[in-house]
PDB file with SEQRES, HELIX, SHEET and CRYST1 records, atoms N, CA, C and O in Angstrom:
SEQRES   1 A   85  UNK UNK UNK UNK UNK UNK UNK UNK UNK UNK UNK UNK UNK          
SEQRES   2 A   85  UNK UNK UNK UNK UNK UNK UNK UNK UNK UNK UNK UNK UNK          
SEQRES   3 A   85  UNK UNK UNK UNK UNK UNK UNK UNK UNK UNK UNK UNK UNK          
SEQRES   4 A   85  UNK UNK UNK UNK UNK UNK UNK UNK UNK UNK UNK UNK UNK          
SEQRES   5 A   85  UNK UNK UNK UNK UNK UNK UNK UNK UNK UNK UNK UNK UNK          
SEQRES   6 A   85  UNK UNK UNK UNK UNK UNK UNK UNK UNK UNK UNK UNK UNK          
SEQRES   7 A   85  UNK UNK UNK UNK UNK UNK UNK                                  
HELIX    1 AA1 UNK A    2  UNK A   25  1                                  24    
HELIX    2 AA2 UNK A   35  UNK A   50  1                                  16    
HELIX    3 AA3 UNK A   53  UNK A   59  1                                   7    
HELIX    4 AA4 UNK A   64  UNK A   80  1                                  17    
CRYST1    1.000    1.000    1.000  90.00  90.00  90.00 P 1           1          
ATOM      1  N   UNK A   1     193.835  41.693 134.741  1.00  0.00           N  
ATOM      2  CA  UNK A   1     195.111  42.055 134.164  1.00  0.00           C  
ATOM      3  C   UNK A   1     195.909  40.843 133.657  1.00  0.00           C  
ATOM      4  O   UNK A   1     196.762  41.067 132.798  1.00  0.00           O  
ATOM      5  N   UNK A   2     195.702  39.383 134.160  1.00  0.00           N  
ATOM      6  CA  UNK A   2     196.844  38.401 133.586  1.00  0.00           C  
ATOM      7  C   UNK A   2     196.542  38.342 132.312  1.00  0.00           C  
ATOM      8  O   UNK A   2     197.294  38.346 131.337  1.00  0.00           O  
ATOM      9  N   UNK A   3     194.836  38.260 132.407  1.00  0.00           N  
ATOM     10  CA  UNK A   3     194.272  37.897 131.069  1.00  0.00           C  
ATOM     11  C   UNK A   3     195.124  38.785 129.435  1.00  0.00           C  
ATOM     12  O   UNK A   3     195.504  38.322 128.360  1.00  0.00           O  
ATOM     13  N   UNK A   4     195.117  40.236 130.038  1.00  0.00           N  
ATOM     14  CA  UNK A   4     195.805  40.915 128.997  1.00  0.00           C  
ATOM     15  C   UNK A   4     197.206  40.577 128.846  1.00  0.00           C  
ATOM     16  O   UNK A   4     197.528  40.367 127.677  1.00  0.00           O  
ATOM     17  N   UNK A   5     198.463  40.429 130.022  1.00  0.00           N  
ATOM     18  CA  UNK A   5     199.062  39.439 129.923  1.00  0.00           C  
ATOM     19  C   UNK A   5     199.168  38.510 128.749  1.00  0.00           C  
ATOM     20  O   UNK A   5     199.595  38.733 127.616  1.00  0.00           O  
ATOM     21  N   UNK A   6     198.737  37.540 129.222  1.00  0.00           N  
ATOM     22  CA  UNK A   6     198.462  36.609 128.624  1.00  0.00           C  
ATOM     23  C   UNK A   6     198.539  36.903 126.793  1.00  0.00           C  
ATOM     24  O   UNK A   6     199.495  36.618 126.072  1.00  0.00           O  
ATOM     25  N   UNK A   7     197.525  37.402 126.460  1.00  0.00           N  
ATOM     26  CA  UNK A   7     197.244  38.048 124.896  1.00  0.00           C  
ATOM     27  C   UNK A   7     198.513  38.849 124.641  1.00  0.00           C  
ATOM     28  O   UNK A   7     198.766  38.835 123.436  1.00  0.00           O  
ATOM     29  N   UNK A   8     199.524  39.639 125.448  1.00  0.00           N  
ATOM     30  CA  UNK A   8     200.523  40.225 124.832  1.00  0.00           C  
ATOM     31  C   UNK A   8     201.877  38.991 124.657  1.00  0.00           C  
ATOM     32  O   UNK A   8     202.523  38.784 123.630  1.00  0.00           O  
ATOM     33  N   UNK A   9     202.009  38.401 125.797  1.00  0.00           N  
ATOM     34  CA  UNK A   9     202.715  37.179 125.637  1.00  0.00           C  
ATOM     35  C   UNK A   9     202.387  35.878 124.479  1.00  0.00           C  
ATOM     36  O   UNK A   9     203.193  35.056 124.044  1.00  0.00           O  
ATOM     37  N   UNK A  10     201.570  35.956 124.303  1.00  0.00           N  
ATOM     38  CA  UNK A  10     200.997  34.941 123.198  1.00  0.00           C  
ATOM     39  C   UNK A  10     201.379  35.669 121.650  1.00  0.00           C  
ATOM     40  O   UNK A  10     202.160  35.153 120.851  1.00  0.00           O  
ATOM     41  N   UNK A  11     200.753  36.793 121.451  1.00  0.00           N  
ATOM     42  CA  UNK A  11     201.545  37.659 120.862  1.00  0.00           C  
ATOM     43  C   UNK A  11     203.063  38.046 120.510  1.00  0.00           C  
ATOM     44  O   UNK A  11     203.591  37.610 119.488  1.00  0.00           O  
ATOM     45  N   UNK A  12     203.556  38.662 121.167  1.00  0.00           N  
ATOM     46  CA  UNK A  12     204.784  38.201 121.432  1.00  0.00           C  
ATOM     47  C   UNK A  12     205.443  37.056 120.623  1.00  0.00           C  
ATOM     48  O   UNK A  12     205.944  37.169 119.505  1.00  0.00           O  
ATOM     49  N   UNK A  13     205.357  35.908 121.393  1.00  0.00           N  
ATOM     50  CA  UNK A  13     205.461  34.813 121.131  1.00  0.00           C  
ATOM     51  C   UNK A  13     205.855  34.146 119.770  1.00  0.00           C  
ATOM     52  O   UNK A  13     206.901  33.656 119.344  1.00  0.00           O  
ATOM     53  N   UNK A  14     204.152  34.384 119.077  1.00  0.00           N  
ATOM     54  CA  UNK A  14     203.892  34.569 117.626  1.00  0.00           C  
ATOM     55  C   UNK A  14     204.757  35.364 116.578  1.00  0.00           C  
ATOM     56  O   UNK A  14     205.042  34.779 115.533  1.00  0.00           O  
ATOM     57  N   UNK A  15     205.107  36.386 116.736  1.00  0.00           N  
ATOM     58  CA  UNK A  15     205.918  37.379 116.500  1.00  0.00           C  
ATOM     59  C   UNK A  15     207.173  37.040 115.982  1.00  0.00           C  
ATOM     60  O   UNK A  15     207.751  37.197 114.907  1.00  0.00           O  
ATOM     61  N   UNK A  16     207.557  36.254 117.643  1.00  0.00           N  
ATOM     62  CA  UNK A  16     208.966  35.918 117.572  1.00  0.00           C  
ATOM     63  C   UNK A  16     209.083  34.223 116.617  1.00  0.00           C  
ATOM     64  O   UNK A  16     210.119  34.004 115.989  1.00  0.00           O  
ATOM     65  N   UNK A  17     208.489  33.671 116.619  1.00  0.00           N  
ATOM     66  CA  UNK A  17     208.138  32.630 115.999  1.00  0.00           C  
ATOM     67  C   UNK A  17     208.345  32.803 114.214  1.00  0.00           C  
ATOM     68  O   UNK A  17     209.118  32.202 113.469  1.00  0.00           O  
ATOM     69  N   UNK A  18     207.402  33.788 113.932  1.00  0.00           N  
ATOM     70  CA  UNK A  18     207.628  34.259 112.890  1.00  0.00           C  
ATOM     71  C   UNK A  18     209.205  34.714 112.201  1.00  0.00           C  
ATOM     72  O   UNK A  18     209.876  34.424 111.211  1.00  0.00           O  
ATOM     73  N   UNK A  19     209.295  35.542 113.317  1.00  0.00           N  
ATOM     74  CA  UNK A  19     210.585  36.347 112.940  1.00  0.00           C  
ATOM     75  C   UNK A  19     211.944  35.750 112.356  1.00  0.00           C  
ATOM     76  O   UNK A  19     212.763  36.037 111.482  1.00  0.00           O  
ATOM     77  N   UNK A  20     211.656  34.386 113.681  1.00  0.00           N  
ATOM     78  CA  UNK A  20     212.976  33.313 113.111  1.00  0.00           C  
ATOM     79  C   UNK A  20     212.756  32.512 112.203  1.00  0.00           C  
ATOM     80  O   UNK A  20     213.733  32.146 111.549  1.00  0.00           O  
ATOM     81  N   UNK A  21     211.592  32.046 111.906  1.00  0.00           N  
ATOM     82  CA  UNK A  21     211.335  31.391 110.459  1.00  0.00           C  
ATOM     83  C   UNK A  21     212.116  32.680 109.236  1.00  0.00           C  
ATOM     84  O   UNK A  21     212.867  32.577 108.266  1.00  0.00           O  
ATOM     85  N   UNK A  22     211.588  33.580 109.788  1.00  0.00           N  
ATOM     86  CA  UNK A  22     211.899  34.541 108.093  1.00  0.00           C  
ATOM     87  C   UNK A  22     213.669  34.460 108.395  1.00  0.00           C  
ATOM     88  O   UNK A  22     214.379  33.954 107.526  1.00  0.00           O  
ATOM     89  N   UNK A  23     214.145  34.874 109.387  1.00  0.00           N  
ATOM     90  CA  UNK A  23     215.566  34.766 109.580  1.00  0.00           C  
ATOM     91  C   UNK A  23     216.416  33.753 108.756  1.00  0.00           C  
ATOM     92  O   UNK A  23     217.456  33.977 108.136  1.00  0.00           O  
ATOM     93  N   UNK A  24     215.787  32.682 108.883  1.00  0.00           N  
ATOM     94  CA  UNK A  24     216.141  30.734 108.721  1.00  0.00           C  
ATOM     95  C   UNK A  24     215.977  30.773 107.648  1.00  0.00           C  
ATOM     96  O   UNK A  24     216.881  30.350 106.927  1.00  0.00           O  
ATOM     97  N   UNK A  25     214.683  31.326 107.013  1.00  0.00           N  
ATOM     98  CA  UNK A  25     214.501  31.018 105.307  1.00  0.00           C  
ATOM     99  C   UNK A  25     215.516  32.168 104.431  1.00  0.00           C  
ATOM    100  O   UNK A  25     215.905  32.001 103.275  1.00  0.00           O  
ATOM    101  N   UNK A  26     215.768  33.146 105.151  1.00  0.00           N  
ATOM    102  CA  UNK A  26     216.678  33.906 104.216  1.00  0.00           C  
ATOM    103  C   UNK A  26     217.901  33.672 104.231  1.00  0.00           C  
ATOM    104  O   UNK A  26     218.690  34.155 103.419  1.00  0.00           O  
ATOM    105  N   UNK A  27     218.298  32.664 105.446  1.00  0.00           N  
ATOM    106  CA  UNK A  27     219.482  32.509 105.027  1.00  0.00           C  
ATOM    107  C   UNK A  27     219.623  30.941 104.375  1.00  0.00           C  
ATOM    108  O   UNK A  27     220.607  30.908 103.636  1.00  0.00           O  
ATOM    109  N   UNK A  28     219.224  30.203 104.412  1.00  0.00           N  
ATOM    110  CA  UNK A  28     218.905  29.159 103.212  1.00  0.00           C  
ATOM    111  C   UNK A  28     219.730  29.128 102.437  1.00  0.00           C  
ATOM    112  O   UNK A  28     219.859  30.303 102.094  1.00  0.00           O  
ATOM    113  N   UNK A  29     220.604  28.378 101.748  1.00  0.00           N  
ATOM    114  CA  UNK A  29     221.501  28.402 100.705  1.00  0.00           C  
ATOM    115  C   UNK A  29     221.066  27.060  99.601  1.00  0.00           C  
ATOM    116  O   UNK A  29     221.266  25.917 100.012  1.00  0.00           O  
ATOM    117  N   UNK A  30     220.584  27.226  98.467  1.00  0.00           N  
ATOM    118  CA  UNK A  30     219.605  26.626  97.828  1.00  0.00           C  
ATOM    119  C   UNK A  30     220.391  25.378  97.129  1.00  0.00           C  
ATOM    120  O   UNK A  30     219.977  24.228  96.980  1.00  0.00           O  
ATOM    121  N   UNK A  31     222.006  26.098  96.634  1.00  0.00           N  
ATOM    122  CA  UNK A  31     223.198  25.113  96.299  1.00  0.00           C  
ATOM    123  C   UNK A  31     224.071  24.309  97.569  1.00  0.00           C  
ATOM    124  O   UNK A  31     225.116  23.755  97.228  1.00  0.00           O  
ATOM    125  N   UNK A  32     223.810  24.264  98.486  1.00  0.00           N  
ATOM    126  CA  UNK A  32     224.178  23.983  99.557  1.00  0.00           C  
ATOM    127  C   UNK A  32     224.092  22.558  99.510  1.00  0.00           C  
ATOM    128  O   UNK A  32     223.244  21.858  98.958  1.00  0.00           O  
ATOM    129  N   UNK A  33     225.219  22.197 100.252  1.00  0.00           N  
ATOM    130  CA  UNK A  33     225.161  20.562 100.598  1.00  0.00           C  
ATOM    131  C   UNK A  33     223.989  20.227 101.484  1.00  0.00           C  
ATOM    132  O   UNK A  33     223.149  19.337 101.350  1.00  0.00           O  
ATOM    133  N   UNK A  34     224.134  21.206 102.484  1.00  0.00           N  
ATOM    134  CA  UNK A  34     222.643  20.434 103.618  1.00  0.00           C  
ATOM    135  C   UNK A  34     221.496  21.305 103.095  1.00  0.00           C  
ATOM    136  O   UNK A  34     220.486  21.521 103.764  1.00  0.00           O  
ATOM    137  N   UNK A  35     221.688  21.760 101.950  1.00  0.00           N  
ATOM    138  CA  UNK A  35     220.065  22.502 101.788  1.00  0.00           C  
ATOM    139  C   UNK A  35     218.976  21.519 102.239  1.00  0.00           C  
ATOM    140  O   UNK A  35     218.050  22.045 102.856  1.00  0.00           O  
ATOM    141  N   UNK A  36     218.897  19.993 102.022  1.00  0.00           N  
ATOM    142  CA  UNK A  36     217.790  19.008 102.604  1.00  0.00           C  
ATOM    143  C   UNK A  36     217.810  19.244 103.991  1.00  0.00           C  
ATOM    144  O   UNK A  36     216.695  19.398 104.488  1.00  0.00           O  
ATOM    145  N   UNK A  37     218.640  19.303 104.643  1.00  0.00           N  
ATOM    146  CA  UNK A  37     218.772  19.384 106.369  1.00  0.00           C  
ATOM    147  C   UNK A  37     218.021  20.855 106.613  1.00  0.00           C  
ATOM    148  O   UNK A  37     217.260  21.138 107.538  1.00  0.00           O  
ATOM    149  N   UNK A  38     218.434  21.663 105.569  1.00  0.00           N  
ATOM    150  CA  UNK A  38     218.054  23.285 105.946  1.00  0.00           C  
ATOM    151  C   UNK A  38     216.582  23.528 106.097  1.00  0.00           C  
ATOM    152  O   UNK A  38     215.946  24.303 106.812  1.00  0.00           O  
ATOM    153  N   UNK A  39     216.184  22.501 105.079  1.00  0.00           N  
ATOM    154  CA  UNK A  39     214.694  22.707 104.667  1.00  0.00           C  
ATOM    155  C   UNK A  39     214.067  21.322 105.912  1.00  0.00           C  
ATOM    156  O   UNK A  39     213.151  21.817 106.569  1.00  0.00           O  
ATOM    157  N   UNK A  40     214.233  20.399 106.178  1.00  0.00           N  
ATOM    158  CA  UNK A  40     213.920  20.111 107.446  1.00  0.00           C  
ATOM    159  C   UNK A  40     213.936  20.640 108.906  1.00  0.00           C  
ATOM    160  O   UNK A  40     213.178  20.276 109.805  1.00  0.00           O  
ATOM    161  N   UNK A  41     215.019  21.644 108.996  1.00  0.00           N  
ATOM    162  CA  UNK A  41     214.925  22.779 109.888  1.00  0.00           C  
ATOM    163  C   UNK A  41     213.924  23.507 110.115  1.00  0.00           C  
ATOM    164  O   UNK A  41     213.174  23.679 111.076  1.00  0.00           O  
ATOM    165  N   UNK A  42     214.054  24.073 108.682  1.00  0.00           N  
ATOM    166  CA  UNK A  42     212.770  25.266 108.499  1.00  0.00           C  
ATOM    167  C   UNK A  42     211.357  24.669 108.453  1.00  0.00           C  
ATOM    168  O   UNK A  42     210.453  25.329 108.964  1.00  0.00           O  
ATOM    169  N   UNK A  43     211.007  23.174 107.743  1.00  0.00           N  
ATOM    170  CA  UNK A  43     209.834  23.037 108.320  1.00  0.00           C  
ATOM    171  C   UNK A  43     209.355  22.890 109.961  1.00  0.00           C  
ATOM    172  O   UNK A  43     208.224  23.151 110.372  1.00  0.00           O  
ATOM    173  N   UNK A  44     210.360  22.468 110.690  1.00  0.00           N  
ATOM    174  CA  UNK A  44     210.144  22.691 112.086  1.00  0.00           C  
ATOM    175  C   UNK A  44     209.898  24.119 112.181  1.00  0.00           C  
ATOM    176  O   UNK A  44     208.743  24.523 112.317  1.00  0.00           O  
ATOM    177  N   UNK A  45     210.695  24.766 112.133  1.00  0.00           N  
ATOM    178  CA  UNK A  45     210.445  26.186 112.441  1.00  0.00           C  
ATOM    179  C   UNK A  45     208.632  27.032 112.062  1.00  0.00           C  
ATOM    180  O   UNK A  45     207.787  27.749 112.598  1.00  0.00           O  
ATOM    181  N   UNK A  46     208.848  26.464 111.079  1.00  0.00           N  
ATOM    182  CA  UNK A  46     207.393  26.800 110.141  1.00  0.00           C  
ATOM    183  C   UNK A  46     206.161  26.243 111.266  1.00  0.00           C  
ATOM    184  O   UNK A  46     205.318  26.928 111.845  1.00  0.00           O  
ATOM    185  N   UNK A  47     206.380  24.814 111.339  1.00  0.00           N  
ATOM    186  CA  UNK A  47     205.089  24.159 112.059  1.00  0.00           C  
ATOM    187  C   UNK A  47     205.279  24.830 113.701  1.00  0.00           C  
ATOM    188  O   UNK A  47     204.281  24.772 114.419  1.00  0.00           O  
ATOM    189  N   UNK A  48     206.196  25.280 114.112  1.00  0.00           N  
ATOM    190  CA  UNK A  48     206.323  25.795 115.465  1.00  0.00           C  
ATOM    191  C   UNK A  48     205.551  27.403 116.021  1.00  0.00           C  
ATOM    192  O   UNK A  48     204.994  27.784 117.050  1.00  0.00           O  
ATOM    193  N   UNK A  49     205.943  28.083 114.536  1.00  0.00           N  
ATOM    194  CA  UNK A  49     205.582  29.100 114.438  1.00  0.00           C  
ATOM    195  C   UNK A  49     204.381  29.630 114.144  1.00  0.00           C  
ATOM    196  O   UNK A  49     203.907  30.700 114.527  1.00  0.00           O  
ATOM    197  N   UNK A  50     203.629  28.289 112.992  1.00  0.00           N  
ATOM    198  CA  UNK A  50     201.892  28.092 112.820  1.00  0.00           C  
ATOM    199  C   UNK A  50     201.402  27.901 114.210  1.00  0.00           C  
ATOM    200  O   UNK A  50     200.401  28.550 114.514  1.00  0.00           O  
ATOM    201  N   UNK A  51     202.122  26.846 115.434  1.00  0.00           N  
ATOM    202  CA  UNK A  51     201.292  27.058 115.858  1.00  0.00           C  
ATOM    203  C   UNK A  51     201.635  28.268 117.330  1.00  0.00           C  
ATOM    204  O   UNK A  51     201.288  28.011 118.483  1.00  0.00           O  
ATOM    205  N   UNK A  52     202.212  29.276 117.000  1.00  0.00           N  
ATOM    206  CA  UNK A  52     202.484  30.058 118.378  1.00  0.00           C  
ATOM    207  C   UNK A  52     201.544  31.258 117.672  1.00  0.00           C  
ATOM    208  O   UNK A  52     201.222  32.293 118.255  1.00  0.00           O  
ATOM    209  N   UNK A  53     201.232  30.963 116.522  1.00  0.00           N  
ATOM    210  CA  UNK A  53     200.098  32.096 116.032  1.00  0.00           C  
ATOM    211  C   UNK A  53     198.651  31.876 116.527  1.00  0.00           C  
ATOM    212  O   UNK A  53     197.886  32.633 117.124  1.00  0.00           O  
ATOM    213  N   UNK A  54     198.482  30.293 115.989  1.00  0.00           N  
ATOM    214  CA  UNK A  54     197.009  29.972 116.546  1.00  0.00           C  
ATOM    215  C   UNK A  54     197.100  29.782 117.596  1.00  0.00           C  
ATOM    216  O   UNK A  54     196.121  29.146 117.987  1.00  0.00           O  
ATOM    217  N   UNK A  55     197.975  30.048 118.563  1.00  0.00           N  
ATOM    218  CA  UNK A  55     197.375  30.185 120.378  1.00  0.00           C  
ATOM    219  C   UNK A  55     197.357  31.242 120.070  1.00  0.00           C  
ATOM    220  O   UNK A  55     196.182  31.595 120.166  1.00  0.00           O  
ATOM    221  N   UNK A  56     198.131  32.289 119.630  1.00  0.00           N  
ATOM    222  CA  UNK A  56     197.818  33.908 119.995  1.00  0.00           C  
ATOM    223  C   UNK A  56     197.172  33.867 119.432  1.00  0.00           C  
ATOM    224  O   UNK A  56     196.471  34.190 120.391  1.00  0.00           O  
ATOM    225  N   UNK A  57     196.050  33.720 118.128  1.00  0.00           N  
ATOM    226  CA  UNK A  57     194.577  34.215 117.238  1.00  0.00           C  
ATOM    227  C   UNK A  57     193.666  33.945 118.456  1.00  0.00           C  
ATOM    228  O   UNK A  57     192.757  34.677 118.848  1.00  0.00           O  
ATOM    229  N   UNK A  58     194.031  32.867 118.942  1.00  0.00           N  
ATOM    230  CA  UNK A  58     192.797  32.344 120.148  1.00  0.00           C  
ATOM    231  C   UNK A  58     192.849  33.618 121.067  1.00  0.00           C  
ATOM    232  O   UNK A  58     191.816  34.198 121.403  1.00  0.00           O  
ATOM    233  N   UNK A  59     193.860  33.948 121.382  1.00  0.00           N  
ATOM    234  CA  UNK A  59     193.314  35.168 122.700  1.00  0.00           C  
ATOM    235  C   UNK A  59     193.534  36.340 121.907  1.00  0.00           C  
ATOM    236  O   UNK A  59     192.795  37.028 122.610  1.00  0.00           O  
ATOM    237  N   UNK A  60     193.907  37.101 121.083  1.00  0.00           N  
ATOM    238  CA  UNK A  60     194.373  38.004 120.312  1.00  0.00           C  
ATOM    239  C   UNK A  60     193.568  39.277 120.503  1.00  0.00           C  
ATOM    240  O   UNK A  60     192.506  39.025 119.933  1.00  0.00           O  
ATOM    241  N   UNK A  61     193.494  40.528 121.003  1.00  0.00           N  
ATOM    242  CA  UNK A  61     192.582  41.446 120.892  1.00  0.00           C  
ATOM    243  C   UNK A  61     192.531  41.615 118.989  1.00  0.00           C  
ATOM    244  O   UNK A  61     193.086  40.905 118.151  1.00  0.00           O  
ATOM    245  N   UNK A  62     191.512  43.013 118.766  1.00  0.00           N  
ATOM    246  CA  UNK A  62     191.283  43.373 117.234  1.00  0.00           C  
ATOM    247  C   UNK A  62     192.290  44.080 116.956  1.00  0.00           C  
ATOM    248  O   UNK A  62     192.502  44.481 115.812  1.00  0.00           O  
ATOM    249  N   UNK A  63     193.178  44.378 118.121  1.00  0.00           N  
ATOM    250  CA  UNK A  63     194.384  45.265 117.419  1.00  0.00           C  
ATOM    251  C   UNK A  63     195.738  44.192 116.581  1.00  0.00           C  
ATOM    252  O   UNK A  63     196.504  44.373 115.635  1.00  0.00           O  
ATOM    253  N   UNK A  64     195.499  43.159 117.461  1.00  0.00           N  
ATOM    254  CA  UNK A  64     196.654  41.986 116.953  1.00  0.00           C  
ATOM    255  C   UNK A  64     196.437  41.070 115.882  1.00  0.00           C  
ATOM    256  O   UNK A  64     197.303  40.602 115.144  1.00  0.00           O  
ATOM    257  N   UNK A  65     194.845  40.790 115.850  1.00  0.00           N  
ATOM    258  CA  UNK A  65     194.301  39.958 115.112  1.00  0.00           C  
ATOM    259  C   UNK A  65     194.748  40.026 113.159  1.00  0.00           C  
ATOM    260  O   UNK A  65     195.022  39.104 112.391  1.00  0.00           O  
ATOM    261  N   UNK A  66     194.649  41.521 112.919  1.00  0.00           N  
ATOM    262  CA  UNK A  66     195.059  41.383 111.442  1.00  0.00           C  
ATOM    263  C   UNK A  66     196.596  41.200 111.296  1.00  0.00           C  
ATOM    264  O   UNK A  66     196.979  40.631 110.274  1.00  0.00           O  
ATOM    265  N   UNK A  67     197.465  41.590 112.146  1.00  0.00           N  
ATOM    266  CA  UNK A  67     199.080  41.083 111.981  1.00  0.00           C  
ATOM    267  C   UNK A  67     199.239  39.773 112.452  1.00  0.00           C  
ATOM    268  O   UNK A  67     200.308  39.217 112.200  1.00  0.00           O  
ATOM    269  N   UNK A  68     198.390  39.180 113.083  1.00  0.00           N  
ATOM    270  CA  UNK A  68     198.632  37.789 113.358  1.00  0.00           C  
ATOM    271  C   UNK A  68     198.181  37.110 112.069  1.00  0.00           C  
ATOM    272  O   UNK A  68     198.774  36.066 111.797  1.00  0.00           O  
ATOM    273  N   UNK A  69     197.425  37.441 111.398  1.00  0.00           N  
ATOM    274  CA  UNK A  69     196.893  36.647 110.119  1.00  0.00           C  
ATOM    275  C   UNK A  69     197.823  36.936 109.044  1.00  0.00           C  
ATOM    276  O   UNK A  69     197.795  36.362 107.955  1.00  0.00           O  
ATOM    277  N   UNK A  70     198.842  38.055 109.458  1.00  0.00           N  
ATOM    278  CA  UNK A  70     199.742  38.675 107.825  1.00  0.00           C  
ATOM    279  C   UNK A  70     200.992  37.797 107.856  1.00  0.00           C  
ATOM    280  O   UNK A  70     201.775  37.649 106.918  1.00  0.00           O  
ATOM    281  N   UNK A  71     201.082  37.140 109.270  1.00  0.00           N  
ATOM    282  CA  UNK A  71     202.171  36.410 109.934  1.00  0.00           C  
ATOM    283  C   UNK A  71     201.771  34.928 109.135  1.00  0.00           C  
ATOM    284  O   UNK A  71     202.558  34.332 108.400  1.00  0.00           O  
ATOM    285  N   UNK A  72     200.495  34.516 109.421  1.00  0.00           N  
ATOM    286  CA  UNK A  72     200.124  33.349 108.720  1.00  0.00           C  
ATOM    287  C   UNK A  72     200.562  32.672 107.208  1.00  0.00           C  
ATOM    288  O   UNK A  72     201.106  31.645 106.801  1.00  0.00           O  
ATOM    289  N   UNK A  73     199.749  34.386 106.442  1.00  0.00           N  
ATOM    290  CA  UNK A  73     200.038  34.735 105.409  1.00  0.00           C  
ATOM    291  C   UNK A  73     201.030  34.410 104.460  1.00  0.00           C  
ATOM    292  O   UNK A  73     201.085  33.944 103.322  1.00  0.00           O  
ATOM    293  N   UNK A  74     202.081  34.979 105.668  1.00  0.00           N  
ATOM    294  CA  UNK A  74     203.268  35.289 105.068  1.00  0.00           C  
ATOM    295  C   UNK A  74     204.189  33.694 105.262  1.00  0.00           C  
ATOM    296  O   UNK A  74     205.099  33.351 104.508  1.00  0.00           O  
ATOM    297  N   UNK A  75     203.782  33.042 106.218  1.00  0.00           N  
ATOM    298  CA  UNK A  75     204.137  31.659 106.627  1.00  0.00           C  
ATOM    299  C   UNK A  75     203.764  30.971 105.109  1.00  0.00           C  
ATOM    300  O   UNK A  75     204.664  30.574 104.368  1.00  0.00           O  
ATOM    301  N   UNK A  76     202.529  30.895 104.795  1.00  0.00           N  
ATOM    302  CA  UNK A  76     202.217  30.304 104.070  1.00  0.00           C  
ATOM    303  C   UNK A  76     203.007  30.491 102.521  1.00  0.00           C  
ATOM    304  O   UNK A  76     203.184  29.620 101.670  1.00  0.00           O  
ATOM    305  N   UNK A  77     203.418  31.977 102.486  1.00  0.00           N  
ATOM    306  CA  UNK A  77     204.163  31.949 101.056  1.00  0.00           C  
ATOM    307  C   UNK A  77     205.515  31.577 101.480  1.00  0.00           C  
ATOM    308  O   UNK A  77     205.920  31.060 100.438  1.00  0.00           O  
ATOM    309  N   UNK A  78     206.211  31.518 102.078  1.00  0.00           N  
ATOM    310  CA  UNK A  78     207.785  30.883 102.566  1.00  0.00           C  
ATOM    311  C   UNK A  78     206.926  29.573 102.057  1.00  0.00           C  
ATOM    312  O   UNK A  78     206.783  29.403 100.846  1.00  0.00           O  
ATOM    313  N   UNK A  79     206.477  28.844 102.805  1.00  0.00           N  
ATOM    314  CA  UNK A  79     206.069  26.998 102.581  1.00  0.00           C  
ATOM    315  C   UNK A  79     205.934  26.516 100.935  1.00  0.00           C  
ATOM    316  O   UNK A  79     206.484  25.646 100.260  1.00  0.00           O  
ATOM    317  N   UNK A  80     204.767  27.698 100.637  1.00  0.00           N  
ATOM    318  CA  UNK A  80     205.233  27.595  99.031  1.00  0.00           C  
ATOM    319  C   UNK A  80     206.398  27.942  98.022  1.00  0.00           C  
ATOM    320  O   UNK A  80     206.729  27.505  96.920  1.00  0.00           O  
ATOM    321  N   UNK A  81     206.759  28.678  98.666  1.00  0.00           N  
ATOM    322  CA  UNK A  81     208.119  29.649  97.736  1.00  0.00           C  
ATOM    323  C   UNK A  81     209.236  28.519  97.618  1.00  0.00           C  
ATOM    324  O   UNK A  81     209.791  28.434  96.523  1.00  0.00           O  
ATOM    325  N   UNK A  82     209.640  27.610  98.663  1.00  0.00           N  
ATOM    326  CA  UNK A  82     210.301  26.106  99.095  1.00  0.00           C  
ATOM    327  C   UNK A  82     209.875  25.128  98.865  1.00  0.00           C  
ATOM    328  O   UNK A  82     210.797  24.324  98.720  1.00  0.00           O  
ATOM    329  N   UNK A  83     208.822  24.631  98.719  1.00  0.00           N  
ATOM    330  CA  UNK A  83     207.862  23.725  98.571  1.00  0.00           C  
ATOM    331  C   UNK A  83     207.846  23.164  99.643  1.00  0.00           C  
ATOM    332  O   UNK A  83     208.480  22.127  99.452  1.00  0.00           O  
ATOM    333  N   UNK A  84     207.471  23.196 100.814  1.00  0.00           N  
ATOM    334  CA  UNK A  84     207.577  22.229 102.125  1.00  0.00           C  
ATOM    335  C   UNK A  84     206.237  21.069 102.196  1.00  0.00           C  
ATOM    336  O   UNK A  84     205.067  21.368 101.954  1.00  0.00           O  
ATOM    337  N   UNK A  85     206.584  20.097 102.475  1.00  0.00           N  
ATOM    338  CA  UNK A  85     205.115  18.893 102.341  1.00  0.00           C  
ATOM    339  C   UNK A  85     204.390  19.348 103.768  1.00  0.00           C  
ATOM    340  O   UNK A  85     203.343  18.810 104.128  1.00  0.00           O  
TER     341      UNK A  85                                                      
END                                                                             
């Protein structure tokens, strides 16, 4: 039982990781004085959130596995949509 644990918390995790990146990038203000600060934020957020996915892909059952990759996905078009290095 921890083991499953484990995979829902990792999950979880990922999820929430995600969630606040998308939060952070929508609120973004592009004319903004600290837009540079904003977008150093959000790449933290971004690299935090890449990796609370790849611990959860590592234990992930087949039910989590394709929303953990849409999470990726979707990481990856925020990084481009901003241009993050």
């Amino acid at each position: 039982m921890p083991y499953h644990k484990n995979k829902q918390q990792a999950y979880q995790a990922a999820q929430q990781g995600f969630e606040e990146v998308q939060d952070f990038y929508q609120e973004i203000v592009q004319d903004s004085e600290s837009y540079g600060h904003q977008l150093k934020h959000l790449k933290n957020e971004v690299n935090e959130a890449y990796q609370q996915i790849e611990n959860a892909l590592e234990v992930a059952s087949e039910t989590q596995r394709p929303q953990l990759e849409r999470f990726m996905s979707d990481l990856e078009q925020i990084v481009e949509e901003v241009n993050l290095p």
